[in-house]
C-alpha positions in Angstrom: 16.5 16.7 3.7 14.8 14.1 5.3 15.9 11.8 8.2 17.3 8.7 7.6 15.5 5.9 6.2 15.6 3.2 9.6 16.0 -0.2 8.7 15.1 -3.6 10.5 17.7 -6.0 9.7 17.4 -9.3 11.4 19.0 -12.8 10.9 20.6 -15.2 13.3 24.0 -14.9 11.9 26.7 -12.6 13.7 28.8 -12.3 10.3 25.4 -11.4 8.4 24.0 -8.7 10.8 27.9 -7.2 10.6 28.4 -7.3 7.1 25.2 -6.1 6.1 24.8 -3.2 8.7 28.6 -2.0 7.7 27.4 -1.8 4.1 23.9 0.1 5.0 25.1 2.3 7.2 28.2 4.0 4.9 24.9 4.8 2.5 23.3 7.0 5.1 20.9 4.3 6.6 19.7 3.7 10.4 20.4 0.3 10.8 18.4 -1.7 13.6 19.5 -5.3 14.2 17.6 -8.5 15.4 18.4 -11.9 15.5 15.0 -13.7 15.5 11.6 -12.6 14.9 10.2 -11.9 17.9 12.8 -9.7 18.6 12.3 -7.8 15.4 8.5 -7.4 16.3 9.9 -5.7 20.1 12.0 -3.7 18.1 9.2 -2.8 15.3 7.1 -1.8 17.8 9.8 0.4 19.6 10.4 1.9 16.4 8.4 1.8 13.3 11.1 0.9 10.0 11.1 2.3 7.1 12.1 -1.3 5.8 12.6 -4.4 6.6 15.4 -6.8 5.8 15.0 -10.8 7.4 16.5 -14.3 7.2 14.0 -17.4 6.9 15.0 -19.5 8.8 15.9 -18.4 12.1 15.8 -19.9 15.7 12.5 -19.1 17.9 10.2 -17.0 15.4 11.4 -17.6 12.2 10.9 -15.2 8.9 8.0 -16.2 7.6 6.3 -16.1 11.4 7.5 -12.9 11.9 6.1 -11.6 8.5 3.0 -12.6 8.8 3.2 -11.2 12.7 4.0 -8.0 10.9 1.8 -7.8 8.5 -1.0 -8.4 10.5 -0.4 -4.8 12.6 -2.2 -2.1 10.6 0.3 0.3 10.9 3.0 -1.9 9.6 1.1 -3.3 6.8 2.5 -1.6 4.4 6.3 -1.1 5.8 8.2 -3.1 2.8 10.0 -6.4 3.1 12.9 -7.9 1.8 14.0 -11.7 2.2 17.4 -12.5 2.5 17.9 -16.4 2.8 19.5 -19.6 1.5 15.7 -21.1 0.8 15.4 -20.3 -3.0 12.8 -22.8 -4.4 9.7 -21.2 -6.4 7.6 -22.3 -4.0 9.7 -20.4 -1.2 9.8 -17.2 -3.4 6.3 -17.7 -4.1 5.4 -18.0 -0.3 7.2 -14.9 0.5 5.8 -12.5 -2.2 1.9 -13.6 -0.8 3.3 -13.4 2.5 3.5 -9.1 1.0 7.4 -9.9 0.5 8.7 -6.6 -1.9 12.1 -8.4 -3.0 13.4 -12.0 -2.5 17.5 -12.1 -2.5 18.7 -15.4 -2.1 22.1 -16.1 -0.8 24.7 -16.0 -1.1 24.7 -12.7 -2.6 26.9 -9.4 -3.3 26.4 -6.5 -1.2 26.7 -4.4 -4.2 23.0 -6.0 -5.3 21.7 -5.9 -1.9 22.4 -2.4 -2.2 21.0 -1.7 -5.3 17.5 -3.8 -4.2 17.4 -1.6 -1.0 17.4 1.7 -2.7 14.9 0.5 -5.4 12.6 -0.6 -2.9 12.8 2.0 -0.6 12.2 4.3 -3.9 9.5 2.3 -4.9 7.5 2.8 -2.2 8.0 6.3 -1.4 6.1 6.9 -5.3 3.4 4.3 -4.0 2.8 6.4 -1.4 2.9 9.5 -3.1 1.0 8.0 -6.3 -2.9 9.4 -6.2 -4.7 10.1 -9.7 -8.2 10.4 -11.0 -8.8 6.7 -12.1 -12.7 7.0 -11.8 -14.5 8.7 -15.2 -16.1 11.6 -13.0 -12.5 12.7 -12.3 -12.6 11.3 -8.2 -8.9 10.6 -7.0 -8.4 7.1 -6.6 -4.9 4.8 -7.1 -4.4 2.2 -9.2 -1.1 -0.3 -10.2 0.0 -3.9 -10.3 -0.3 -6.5 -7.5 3.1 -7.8 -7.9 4.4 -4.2 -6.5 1.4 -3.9 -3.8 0.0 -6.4 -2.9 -3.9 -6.5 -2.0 -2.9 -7.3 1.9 -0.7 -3.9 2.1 -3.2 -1.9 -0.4 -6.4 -2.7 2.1 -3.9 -1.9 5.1 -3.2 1.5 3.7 -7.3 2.0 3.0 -7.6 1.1 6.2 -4.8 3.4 7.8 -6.4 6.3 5.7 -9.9 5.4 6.3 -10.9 5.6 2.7 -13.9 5.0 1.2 -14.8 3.3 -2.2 -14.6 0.6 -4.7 -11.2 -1.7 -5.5 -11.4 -3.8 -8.1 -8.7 -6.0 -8.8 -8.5 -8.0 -12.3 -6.1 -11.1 -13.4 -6.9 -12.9 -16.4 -10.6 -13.9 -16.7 -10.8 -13.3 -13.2 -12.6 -10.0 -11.7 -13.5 -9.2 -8.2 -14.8 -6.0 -6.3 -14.2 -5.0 -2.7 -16.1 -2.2 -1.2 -14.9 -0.1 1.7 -16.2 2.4 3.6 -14.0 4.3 6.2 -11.1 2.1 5.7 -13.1 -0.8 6.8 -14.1 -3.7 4.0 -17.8 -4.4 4.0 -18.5 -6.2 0.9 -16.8 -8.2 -2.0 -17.7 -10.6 -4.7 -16.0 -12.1 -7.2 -17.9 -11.2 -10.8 -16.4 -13.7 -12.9 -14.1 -16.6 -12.6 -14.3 -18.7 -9.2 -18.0 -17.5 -7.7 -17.6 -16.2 -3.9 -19.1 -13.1 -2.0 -18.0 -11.8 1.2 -14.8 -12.6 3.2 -14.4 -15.7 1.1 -13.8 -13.4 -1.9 -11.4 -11.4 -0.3 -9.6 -14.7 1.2 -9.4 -15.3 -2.6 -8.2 -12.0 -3.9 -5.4 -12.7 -1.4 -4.0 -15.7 -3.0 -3.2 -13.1 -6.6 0.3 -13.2 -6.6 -0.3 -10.5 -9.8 -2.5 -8.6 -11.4 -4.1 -5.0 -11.7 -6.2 -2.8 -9.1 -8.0 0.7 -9.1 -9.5 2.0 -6.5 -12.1 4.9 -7.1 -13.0 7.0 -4.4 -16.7 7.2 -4.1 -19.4 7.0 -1.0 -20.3 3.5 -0.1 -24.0 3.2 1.1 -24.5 -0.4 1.9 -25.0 -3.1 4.7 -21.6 -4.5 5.9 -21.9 -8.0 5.1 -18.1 -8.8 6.0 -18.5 -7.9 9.5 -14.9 -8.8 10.8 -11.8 -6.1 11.0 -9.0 -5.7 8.2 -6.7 -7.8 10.5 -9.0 -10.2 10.6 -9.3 -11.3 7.3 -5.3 -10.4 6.8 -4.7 -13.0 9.5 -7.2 -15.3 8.0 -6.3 -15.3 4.9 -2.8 -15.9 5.4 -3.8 -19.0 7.6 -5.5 -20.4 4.6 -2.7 -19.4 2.4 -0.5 -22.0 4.5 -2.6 -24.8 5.3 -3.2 -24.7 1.8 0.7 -24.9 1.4 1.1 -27.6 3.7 -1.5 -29.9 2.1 0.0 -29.5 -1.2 3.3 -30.2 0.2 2.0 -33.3 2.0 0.4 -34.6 -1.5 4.0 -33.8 -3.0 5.8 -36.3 -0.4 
């Protein structure tokens, strides 16, 4: 067997951290605790999780900071999230799943579903990982799946991490876009139907999918990089434009 899957849990709550950490760890889980976000990113960085379990609203660095914090680390691009908080609006859920946000349990909840959400996640994404077939029609290995279980911020992160090269393109509804990426790093994208945009704009657009479809083929990519800026780059970017985006429809709302 394995070792333990390590856990990040971190709220601002004595009684949660307790509770929670009691219930983990009697299932065989290494339980790391924090009790604001830049904590967490210390610890993180310490020790990479296997999973990470956070509170919104925190004092200091609060959830959706840290996220996006995380997130923006290659290497913990793809380490899956889990929100645990009394914020439970659409628009919060909605924020957290384009924030890369795996599972959104409000509270107050059971431990019996926390439970049960852990172990499907962490399940989840050891198949992710492990998922490679020919999706291209000359047989080339390439992945493919739905948005809503990996979304395009972790899928270019792992690219990137694995330094593949190829084509991604992502489809939801009318809509159609193609990234290109050579070595892990993107260097092109348009969009081929639906809103018209080439280049990092595209991919700033692709970002906002909360769904949707990808498949990645695994071919060479001979062309000029025209996006010219790193994967953390345009993850940071784009989740910058995700919330000022956010905050001006929340200031039209009031």
């Amino acid at each position: 067997m394995g070792e333990a899957p390590r856990i990040l849990l971190v709220d601002d709550d004595p009684w949660i951290l307790r509770m929670v950490s009691t219930v983990l760890e009697k299932r065989g889980y290494v339980i790391v605790t924090a009790t604001d976000g830049a904590e967490a990113l210390r610890h993180a960085d310490q020790s990479p999780p296997d999973l990470v379990i956070t509170d919104v609203m925190m004092p200091g660095m609060d959830g959706w900071s840290f996220v996006k914090n995380l997130r923006a680390q290659t290497r913990f691009s793809f380490v899956p999230v889990i929100f645990l908080t009394a914020l439970s609006s659409d628009d919060d859920r909605i924020r957290g799943f384009r924030l890369g946000a795996d599972d959104y349990l409000p509270k107050p909840f059971r431990f019996e579903e926390l439970d049960l959400r852990v172990a499907n996640t962490l399940k989840k994404h050891r198949e992710l990982r492990s998922q490679a077939r020919p999706t291209a029609q000359d047989g080339s290995p390439g992945i493919h799946g739905a948005l809503d279980q990996l979304g395009l911020s972790s899928l270019l992160a792992m690219l990137e991490m694995e330094r593949k090269s190829g084509v991604l393109v992502l489809r939801r509804g009318g809509e159609v876009g193609r990234v290109f990426v050579r070595d892990g790093k993107v260097v092109a994208a348009r969009m081929e139907s639906g809103t018209l945009a080439e280049g990092a704009a595209a991919v700033y657009h692709l970002l906002t999918w909360p769904d949707g479809h990808f498949d990645f083929s695994v071919i060479e990519v001979d062309m000029e990089d025209q996006v010219r800026t790193s994967t953390t780059h345009l993850l940071m970017e784009g989740a910058r434009r995700l919330d000022e985006a956010n905050r001006l429809r929340a200031q039209a709302r009031r």
